[in-house]
C-alpha positions in Angstrom: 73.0 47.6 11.1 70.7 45.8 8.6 67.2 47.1 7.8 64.3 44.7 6.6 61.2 45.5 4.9 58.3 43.0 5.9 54.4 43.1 4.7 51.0 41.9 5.7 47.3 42.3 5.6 44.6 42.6 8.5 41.2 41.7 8.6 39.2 44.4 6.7 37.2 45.5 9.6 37.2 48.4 11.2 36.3 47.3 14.5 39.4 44.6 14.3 41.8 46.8 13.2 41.3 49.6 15.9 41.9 46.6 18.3 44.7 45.4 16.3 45.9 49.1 16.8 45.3 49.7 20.6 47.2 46.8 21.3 50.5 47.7 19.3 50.1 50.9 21.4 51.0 49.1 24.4 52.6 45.8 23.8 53.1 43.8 26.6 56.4 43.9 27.9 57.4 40.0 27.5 56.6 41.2 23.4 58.8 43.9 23.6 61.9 42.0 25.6 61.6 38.8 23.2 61.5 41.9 20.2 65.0 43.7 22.0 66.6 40.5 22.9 66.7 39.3 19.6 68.7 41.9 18.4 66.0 44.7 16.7 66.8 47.9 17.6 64.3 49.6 16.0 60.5 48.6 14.4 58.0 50.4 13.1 54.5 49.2 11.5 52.6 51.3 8.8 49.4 51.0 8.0 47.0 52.0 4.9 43.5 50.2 4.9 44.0 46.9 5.9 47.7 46.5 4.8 50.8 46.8 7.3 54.0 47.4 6.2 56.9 46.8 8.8 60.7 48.4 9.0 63.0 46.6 11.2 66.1 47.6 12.1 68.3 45.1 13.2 71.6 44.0 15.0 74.9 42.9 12.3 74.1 39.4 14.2 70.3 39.2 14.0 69.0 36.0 12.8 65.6 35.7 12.1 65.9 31.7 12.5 67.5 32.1 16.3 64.3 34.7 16.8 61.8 32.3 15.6 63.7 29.2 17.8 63.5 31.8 20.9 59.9 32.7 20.1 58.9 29.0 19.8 60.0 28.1 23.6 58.1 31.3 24.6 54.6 31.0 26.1 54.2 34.6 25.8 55.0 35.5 22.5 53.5 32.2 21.5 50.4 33.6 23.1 50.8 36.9 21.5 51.1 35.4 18.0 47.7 33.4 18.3 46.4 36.4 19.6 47.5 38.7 16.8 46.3 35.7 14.2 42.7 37.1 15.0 43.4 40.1 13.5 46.0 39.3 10.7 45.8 37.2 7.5 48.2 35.8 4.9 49.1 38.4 2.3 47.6 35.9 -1.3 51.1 34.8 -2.0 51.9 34.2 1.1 52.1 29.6 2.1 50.3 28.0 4.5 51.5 29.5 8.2 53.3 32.4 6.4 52.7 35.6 8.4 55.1 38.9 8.2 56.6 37.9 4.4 59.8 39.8 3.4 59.3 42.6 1.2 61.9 43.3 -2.1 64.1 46.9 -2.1 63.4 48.2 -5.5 64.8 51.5 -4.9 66.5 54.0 -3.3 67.3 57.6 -3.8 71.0 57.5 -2.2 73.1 54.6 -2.8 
């Protein structure tokens, strides 16, 4: 199992981020299938202001290229991601159509 560290910002409002919330309480199920399919077998998103911080845990074979291929040819998650985009913005180092960008390990207590 491989575990990835992934960051980005919301929109600093309050009204859009309690959206942003209600809807990651209950994805819809096409988000989670396309999410299981591609091999994660466990995500969780953090959140302090308007910054979101994401843990994935993934399958030996994940491949974020295959997931992004699969996502691509579906309507739903397509829909989902222009959805999301209302919500989210590019972290300031982030190029143009970046979303989710991979965060650095810098340390860890037990290696």
């Amino acid at each position: 199992m491989k575990r990835y560290a992934l960051a980005l910002d919301l929109v600093d409002d309050e009204k859009l981020i309690a959206e942003y919330e209600a809807y990651h309480k209950a994805i819809w199920p096409e988000i989670e299938e396309s999410i299981r399919s591609a091999g994660i077998l466990n995500m969780e998103i953090y959140r302090v202001a308007n910054r979101l911080f994401m843990v994935m845990e993934v399958a030996d074979d994940f491949s974020f290229e295959a997931k992004a291929k699969a996502d691509e040819s579906n309507p739903k998650v397509q829909e989902w991601e222009v959805l999301m985009w209302k919500y989210q913005q590019a972290l300031p180092t982030a190029k143009h159509g970046e979303k989710w960008l991979m965060m650095e390990k810098i340390f860890q207590l037990n290696s």
